[in-house]
C-alpha positions in Angstrom: 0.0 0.0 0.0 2.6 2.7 0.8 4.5 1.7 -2.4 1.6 2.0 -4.2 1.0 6.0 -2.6 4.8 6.5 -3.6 4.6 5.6 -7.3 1.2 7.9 -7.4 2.9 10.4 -5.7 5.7 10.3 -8.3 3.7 10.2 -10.9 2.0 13.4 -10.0 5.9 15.0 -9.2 6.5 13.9 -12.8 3.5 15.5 -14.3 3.7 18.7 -12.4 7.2 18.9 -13.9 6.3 18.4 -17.6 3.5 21.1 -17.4 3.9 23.7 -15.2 7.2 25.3 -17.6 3.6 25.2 -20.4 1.5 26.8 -18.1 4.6 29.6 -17.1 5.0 30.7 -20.4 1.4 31.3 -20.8 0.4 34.8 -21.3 -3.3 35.6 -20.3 -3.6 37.2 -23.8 -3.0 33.7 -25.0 -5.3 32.4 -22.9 -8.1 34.5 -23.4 -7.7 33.9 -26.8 -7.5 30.3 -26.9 -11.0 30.5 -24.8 -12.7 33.0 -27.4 -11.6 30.3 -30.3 -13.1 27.3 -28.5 -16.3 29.2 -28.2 -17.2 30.7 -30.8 -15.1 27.6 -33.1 -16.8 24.8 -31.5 -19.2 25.4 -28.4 -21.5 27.6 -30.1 -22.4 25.8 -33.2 -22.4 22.5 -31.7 -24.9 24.1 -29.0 -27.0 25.9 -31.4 -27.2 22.0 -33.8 -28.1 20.6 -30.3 -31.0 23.3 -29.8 -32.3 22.8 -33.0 -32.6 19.4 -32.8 -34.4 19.4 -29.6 -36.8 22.1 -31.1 -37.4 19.5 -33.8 -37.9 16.9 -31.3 -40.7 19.1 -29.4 -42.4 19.9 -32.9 -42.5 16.5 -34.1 -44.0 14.8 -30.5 -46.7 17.5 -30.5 -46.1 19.9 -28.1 -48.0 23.1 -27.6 -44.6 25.1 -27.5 -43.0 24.0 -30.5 -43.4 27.6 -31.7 -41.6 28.7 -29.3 -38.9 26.5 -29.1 -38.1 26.7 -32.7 -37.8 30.7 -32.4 -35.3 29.9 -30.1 -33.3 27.8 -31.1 -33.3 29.6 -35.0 -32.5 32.9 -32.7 -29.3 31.1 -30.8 -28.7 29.1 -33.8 -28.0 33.0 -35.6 -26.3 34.0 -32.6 -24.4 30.3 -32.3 -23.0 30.6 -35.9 -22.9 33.9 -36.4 -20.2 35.0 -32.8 -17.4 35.1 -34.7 -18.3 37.3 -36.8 -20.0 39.2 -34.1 -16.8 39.0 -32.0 -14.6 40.4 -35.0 -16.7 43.4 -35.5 -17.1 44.5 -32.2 -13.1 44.4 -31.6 -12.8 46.0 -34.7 -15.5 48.8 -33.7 -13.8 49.3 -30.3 -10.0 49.6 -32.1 
């Protein structure tokens, strides 16, 4: 048991070492950016495909809202798709 704690405590020694000279030479700039990518590249329009296809779902099973739902999820799917794009022109407006 306490060589099994030593190799696991070794093992997080060793992976503490690798990463933290990656995570030093990070800039918040960087990071910021590498956030903005991932959302507006890949959580937004895989969001906006998921609300759509529970929209469809709620039309297609009858329910009263369906309407509804579809005017949302065709107004986040605009928004969902559309963020880069929104995101370019307001930091060009505000340059």
């Amino acid at each position: 048991m306490k060589n099994k704690n030593l190799i696991e405590l070794f093992i997080l020694c060793l992976l503490a070492i690798l990463i933290t000279p990656c995570l030093a030479h990070a800039g918040l700039e960087t990071s910021l950016v590498a956030i903005k990518s991932k959302l507006t590249i890949v959580i937004l329009p895989l969001l906006s495909v998921i609300g759509i296809a529970l929209a469809g779902t709620s039309f297609f099973t009858g329910n009263p809202n369906a309407k509804q739902h579809i005017a949302y999820a065709v107004i986040g799917s605009i928004i969902g798709f559309g963020a880069q794009g929104i995101v370019d022109f307001i930091s060009q407006t505000v340059r």
